[in-house]
C-alpha positions in Angstrom: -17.8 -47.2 30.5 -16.5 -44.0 31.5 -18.4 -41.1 33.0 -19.3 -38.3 31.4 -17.6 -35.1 31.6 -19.1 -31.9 31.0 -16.3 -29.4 29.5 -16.3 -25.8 30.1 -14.0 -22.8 29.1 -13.8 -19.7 30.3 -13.9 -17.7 26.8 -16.7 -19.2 25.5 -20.4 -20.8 27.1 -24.0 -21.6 26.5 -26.5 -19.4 27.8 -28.4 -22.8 28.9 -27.3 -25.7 30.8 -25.3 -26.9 27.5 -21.8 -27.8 28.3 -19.0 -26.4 25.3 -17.9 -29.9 24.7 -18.5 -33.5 26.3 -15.8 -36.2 26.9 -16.8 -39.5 27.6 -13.9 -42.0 27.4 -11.9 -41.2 25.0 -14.4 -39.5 22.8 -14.5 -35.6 22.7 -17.8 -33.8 21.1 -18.1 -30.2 21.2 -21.7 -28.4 21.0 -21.8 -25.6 18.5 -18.9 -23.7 18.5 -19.9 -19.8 18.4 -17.3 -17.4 16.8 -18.1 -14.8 20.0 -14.3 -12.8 20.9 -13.4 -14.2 24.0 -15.5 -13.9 27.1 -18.2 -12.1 25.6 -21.1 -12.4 23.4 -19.5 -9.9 20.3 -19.5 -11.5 17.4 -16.6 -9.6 14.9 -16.8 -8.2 11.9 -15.3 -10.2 9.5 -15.5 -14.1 9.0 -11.7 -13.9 9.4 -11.9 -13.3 12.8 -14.6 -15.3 13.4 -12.4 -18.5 12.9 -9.6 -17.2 14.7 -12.1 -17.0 17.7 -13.7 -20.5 17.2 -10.0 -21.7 16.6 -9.0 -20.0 19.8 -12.1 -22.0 21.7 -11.6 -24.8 20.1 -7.7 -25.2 21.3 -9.2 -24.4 25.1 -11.4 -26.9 24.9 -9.2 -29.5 23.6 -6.8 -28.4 26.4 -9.4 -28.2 29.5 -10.2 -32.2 28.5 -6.3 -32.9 28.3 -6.2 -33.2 24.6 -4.7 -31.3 22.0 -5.3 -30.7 17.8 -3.7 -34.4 17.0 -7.1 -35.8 18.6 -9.2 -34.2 16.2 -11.1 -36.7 13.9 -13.3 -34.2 12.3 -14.3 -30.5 12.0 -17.7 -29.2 10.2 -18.2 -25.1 9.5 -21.2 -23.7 9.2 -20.1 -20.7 7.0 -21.4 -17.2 5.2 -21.3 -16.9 1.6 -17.1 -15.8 1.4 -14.1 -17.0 -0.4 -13.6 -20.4 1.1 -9.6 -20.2 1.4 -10.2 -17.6 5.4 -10.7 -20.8 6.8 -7.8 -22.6 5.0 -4.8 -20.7 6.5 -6.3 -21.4 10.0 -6.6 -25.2 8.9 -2.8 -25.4 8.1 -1.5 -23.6 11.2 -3.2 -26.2 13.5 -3.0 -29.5 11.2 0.2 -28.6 8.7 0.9 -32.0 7.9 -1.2 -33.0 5.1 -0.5 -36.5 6.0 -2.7 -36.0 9.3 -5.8 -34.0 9.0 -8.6 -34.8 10.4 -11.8 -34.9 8.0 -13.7 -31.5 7.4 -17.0 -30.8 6.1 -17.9 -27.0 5.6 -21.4 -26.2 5.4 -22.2 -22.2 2.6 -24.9 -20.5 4.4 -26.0 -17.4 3.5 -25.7 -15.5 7.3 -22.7 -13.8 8.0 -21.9 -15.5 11.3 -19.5 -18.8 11.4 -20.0 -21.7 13.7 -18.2 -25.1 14.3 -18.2 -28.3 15.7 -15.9 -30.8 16.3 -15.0 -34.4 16.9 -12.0 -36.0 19.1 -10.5 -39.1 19.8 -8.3 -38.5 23.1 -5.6 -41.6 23.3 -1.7 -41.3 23.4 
C-alpha cells in the first residue's frame, strides 16, 4: 500500500492539524471544503461566490495531488436554503459532458454558508 499524503493549498487550510485533502494511492479525499475567498477566512456574501471559491480550492487541490476534475468520483454540498440551479452552472463548467459526471449529493441546510467535499480516483 501506498503512503499517505497529506495535501495542502495555499488558498485554503484548517486551523488544526487537518490536512485540505488526503491521497493515498490513487484515492483522493478532501476534508470539508470551506467557501473562505482565497487565503483568508472571509466568507462572501452570496452562495454564488461561495461555490466559485470552493470550486477554485477544489481545482488546487486536485492539481497539488497531480490530478485534475476527470478524477472526481463524487461531490456532496452542504447548502443554504437558495434556488438549487447557483451550483449547477459551476457543475457544467468543470464536468460539461453529461456522459462523465461524477455522482453528486447536495445536502438543504438552513445556514447561509456552503461547504463541500469530495471524492477522487487519480489513474491515467
Amino acid at each position: 500500500m501506498s503512503a499517505r499524503q497529506s495535501i495542502a493549498i495555499d488558498s485554503l487550510s484548517h486551523l488544526t492539524a487537518i490536512p485540505v485533502a488526503t491521497k493515498i494511492g490513487p484515492l483522493l479525499v478532501s476534508s470539508v471544503i470551506a467557501p473562505f475567498d482565497p487565503g483568508t477566512r472571509v466568507v462572501p456574501d452570496t452562495v454564488k461566490a461561495q461555490y466559485a471559491n470552493i470550486f477554485h480550492h477544489v481545482g488546487l487541490m486536485l492539481r497539488e495531488a497531480g490530478a485534475d476534475w476527470r478524477h472526481v468520483a463524487k461531490m456532496e454540498f452542504w447548502t443554504p436554503p437558495v434556488d438549487r440551479e447557483a451550483l449547477d452552472p459551476f457543475w457544467t463548467e468543470k464536468f460539461p459532458d453529461e456522459k462523465s459526471r461524477p455522482s453528486r449529493h447536495t445536502h438543504v441546510g438552513e445556514g447561509k454558508v456552503a461547504t463541500a467535499s469530495f471524492i477522487a480516483y487519480v489513474i491515467d
